[in-house]
BALOBA-1460 file (C-alpha; in Angstrom, 3 decimals):
// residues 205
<rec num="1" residu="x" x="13.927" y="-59.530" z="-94.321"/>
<rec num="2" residu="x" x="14.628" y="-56.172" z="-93.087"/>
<rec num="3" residu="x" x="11.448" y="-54.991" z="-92.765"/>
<rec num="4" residu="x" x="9.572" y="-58.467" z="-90.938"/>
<rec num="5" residu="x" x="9.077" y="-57.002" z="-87.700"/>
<rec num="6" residu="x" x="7.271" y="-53.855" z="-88.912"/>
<rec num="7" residu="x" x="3.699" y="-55.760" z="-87.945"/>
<rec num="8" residu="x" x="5.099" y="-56.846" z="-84.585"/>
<rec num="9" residu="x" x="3.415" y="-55.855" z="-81.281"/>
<rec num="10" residu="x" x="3.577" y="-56.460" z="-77.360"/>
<rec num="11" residu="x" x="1.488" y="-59.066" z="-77.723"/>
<rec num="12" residu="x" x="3.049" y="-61.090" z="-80.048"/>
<rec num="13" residu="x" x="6.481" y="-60.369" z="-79.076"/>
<rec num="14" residu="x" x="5.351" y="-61.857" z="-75.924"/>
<rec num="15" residu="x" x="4.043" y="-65.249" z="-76.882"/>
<rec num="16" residu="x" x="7.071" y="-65.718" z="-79.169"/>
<rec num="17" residu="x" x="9.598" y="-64.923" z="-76.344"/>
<rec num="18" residu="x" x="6.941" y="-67.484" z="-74.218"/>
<rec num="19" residu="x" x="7.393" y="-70.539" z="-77.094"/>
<rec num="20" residu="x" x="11.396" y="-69.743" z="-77.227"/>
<rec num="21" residu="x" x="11.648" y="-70.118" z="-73.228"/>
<rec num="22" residu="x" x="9.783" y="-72.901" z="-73.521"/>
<rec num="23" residu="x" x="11.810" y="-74.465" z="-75.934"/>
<rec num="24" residu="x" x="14.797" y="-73.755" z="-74.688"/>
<rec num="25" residu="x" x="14.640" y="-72.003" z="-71.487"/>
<rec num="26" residu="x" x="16.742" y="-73.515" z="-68.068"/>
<rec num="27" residu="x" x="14.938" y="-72.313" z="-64.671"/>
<rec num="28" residu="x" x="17.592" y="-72.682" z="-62.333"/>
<rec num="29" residu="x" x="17.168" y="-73.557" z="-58.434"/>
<rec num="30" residu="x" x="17.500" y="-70.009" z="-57.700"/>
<rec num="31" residu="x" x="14.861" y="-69.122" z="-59.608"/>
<rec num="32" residu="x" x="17.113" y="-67.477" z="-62.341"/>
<rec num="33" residu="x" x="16.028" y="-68.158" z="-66.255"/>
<rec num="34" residu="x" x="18.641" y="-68.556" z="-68.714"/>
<rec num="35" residu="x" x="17.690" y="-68.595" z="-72.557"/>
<rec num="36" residu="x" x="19.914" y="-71.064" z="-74.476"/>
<rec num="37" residu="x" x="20.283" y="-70.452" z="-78.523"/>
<rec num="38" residu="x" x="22.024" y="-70.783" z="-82.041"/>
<rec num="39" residu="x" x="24.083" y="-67.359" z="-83.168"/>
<rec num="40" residu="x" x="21.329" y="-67.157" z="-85.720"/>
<rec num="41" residu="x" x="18.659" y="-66.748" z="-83.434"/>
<rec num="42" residu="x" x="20.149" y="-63.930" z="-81.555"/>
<rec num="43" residu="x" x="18.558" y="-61.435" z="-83.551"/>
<rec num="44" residu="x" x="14.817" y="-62.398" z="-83.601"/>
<rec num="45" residu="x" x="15.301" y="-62.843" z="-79.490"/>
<rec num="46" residu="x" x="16.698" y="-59.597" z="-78.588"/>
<rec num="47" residu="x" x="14.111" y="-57.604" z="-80.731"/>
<rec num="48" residu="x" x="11.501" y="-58.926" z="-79.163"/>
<rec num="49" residu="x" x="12.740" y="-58.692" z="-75.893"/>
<rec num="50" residu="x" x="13.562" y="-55.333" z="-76.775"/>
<rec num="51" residu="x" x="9.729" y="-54.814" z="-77.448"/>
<rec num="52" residu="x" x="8.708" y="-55.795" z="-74.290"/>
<rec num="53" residu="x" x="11.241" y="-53.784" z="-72.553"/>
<rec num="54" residu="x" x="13.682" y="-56.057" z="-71.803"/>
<rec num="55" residu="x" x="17.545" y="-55.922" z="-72.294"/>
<rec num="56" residu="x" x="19.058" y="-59.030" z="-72.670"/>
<rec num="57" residu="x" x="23.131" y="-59.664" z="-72.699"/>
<rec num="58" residu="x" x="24.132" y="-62.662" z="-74.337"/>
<rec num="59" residu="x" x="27.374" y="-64.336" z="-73.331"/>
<rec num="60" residu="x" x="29.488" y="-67.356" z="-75.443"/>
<rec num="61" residu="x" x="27.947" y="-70.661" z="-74.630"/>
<rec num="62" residu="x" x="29.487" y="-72.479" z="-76.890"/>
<rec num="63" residu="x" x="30.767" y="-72.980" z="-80.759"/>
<rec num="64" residu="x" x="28.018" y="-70.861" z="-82.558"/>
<rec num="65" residu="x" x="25.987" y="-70.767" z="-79.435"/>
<rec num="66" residu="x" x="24.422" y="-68.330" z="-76.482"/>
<rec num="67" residu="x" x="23.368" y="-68.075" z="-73.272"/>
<rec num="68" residu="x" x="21.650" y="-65.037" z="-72.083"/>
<rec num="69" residu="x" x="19.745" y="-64.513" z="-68.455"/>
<rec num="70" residu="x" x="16.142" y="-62.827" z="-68.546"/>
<rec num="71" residu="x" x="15.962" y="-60.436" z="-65.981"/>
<rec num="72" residu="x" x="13.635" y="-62.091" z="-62.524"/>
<rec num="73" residu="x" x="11.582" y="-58.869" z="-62.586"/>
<rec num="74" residu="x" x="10.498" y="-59.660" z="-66.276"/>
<rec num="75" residu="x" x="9.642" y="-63.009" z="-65.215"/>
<rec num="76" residu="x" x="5.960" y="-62.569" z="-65.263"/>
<rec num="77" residu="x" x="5.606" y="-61.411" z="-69.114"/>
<rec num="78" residu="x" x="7.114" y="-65.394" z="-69.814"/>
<rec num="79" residu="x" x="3.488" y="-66.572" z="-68.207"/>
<rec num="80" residu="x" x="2.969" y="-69.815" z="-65.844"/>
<rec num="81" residu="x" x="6.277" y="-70.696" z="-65.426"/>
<rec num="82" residu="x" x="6.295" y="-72.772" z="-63.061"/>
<rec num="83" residu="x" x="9.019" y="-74.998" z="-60.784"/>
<rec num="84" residu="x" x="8.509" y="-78.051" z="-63.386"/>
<rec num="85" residu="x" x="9.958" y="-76.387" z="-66.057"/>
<rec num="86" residu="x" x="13.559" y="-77.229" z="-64.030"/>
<rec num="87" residu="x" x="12.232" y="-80.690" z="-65.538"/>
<rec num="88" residu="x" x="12.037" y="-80.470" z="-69.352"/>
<rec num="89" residu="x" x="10.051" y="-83.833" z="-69.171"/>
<rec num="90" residu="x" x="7.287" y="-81.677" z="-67.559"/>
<rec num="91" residu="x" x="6.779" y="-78.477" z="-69.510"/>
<rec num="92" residu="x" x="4.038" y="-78.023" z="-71.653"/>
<rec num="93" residu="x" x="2.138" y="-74.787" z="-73.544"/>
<rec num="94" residu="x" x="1.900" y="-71.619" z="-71.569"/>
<rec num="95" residu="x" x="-2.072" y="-72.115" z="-70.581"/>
<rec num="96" residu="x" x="-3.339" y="-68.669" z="-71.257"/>
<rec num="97" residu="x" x="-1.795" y="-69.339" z="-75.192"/>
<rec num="98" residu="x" x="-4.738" y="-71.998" z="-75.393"/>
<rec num="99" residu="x" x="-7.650" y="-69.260" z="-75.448"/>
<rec num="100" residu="x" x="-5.170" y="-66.724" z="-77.508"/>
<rec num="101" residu="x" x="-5.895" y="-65.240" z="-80.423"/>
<rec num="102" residu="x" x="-4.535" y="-67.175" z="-83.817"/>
<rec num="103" residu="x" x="-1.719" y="-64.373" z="-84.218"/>
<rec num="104" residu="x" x="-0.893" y="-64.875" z="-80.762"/>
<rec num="105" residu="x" x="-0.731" y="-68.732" z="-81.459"/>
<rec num="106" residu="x" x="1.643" y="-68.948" z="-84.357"/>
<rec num="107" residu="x" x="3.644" y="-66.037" z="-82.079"/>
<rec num="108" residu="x" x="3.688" y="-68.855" z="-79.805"/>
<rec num="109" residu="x" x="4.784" y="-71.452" z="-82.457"/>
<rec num="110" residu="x" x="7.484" y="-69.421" z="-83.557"/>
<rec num="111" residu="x" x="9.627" y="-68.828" z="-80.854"/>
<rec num="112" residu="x" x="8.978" y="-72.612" z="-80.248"/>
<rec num="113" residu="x" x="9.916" y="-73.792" z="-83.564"/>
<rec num="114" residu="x" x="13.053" y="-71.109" z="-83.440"/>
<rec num="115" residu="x" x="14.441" y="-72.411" z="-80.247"/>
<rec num="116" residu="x" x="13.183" y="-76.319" z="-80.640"/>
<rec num="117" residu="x" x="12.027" y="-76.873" z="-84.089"/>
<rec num="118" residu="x" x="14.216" y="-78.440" z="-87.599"/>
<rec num="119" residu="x" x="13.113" y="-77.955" z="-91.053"/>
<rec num="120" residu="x" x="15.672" y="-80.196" z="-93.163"/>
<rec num="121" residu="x" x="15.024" y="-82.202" z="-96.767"/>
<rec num="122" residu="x" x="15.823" y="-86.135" z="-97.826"/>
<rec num="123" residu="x" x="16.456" y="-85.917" z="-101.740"/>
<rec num="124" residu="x" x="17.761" y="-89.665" z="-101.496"/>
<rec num="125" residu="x" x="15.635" y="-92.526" z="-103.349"/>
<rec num="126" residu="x" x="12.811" y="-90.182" z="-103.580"/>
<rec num="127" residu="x" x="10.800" y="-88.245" z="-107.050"/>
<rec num="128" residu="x" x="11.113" y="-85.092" z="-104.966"/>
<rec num="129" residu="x" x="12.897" y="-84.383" z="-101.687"/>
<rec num="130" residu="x" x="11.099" y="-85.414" z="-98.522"/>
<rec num="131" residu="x" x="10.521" y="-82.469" z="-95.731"/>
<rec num="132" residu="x" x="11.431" y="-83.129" z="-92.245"/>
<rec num="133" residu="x" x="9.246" y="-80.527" z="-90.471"/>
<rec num="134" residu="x" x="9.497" y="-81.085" z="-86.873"/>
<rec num="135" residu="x" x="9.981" y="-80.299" z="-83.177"/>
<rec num="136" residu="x" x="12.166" y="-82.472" z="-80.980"/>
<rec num="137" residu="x" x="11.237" y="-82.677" z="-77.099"/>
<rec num="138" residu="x" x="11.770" y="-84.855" z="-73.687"/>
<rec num="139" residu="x" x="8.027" y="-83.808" z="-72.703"/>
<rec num="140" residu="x" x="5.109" y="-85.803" z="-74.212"/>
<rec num="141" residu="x" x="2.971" y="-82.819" z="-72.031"/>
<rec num="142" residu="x" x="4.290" y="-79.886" z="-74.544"/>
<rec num="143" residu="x" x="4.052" y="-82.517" z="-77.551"/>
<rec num="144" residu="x" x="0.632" y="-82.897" z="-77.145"/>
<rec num="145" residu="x" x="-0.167" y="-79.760" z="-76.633"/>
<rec num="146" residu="x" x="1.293" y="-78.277" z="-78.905"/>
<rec num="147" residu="x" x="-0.654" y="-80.918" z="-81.536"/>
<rec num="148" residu="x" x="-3.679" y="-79.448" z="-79.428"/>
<rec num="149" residu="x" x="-2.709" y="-75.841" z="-80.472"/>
<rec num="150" residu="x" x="-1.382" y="-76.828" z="-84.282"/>
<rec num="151" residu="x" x="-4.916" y="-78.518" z="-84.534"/>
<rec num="152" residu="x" x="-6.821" y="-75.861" z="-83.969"/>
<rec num="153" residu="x" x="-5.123" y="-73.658" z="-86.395"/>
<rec num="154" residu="x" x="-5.977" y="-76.143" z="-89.101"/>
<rec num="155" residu="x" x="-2.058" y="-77.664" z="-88.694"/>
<rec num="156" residu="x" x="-1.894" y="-81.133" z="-89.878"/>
<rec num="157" residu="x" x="0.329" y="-83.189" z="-87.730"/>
<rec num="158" residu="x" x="1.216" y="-86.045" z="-85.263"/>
<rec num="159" residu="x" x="3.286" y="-86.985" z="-82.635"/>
<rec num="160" residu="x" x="5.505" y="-90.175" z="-81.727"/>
<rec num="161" residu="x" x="6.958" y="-91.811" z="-78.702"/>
<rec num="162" residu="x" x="9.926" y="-93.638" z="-79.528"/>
<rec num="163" residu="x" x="11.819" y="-95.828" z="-76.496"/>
<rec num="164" residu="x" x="15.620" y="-96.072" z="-77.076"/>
<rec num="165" residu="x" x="17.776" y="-98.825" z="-76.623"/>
<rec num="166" residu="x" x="19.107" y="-96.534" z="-73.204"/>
<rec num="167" residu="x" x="15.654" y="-96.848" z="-71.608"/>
<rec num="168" residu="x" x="15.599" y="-92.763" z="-72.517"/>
<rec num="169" residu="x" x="12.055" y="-91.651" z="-74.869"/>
<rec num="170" residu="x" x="12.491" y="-89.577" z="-78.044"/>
<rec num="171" residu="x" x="9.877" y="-87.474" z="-78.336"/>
<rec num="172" residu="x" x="8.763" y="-85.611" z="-82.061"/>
<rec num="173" residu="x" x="5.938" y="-83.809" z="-83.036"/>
<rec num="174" residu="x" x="5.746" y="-83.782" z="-86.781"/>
<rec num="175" residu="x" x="4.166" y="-81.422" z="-89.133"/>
<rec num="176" residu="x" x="2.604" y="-83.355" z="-92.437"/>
<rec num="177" residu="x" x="2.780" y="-81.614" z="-95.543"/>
<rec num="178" residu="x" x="-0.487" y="-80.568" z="-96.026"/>
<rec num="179" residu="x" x="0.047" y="-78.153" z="-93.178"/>
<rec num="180" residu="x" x="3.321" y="-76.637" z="-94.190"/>
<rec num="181" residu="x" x="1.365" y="-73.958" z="-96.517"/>
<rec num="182" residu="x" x="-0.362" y="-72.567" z="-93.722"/>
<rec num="183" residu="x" x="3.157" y="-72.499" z="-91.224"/>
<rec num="184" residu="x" x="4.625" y="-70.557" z="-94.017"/>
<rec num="185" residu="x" x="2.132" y="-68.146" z="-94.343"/>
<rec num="186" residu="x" x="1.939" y="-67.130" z="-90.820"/>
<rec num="187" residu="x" x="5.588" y="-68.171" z="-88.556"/>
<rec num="188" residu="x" x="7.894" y="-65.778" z="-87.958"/>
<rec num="189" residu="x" x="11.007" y="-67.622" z="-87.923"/>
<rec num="190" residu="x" x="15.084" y="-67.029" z="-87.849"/>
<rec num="191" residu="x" x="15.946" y="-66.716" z="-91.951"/>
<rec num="192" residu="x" x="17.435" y="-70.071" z="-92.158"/>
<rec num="193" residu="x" x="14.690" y="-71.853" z="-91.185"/>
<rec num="194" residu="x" x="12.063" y="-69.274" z="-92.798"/>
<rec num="195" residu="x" x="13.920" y="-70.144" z="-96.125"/>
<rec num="196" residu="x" x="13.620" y="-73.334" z="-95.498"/>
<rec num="197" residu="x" x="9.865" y="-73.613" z="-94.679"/>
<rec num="198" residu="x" x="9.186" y="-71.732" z="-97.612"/>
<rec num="199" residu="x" x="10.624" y="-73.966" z="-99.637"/>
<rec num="200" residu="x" x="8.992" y="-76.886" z="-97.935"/>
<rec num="201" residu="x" x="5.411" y="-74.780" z="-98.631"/>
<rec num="202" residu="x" x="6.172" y="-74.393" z="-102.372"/>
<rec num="203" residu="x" x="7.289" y="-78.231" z="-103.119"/>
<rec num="204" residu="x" x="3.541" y="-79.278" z="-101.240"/>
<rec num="205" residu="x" x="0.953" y="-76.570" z="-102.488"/>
């Protein structure tokens, strides 16, 4: 795993740090952007942001968790952020990742599925384990977008709307198994979840 950023450029460092702020990026009222993660995606943030030229500090969150502020003068490598995304029912793709190149796209994808994305197996009353590939979100906008993007790189996969009993909508975009091959093959994720989707690949090829 050493060696899995020796093909990464500016480029694609940029559309993954793009999907992660998505994901899980807070705009403030200020105007300040704070990046939210899991300990074990430290790593595949700060080398990318240290591609781009950015220096990020981190700071304790919470239990196995960081916070880290990206710098206002970087702001514009992160693309159209705009003041919705202080409402995660109203973020969606980053618009110039739509007429991107596919590299740039699964860049995209995999800071999204890093900071936003599960990858986890059912082995219970089943011949083989079902796969749970997914990507959990308040915004139907960035759900069906992101089908929008998936689709077009041959990504089979849905979305549901689900209305809980609190009024509140739970929001997935799922990836169907006949499109975990191609995932594997071409996201750069945080180990864990690499291993994971590897495994996922192998059981459906």
């Amino acid at each position: 795993m050493k060696d899995k950023y020796l093909l990464l450029t500016f480029e694609l460092a940029q559309r993954y740090l793009q999907g992660y702020a998505v994901g899980d990026g807070s705009m403030q009222m200020e105007g300040q952007l704070y990046l939210y993660g899991q300990d074990s995606d430290w790593e595949g943030v700060k080398v990318r942001a240290e591609f781009v030229g950015v220096t990020l500090k981190r700071r304790k969150h919470s239990k196995n968790t960081w916070v880290a502020g990206w710098p206002k003068k970087y702001l514009p490598l992160l693309g159209d952020i705009a003041d919705g995304w202080r409402i995660s029912k109203e973020r969606g793709v980053v618009k110039s990742v739509m007429g991107a190149s596919s590299k740039e796209k699964f860049a995209f994808l995999s800071g999204l599925f890093d900071s936003d994305g599960s990858i986890s197996f059912n082995e219970r009353g089943f011949v083989r384990p079902r796969v749970n590939c997914m990507i959990g979100t308040a915004s139907e906008r960035l759900a069906r977008e992101t089908s929008i993007l998936l689709d077009d790189l041959g990504v089979s996969n849905g979305v549901s709307v689900h209305r809980r009993e609190d009024g509140r909508i739970s929001i997935s975009l799922y990836i169907r198994s006949r499109g975990l091959n191609i995932l594997a093959e071409n996201l750069l994720l945080q180990e864990k979840k690499q291993v994971c989707l590897s495994r996922a690949a192998e059981m459906y090829k």
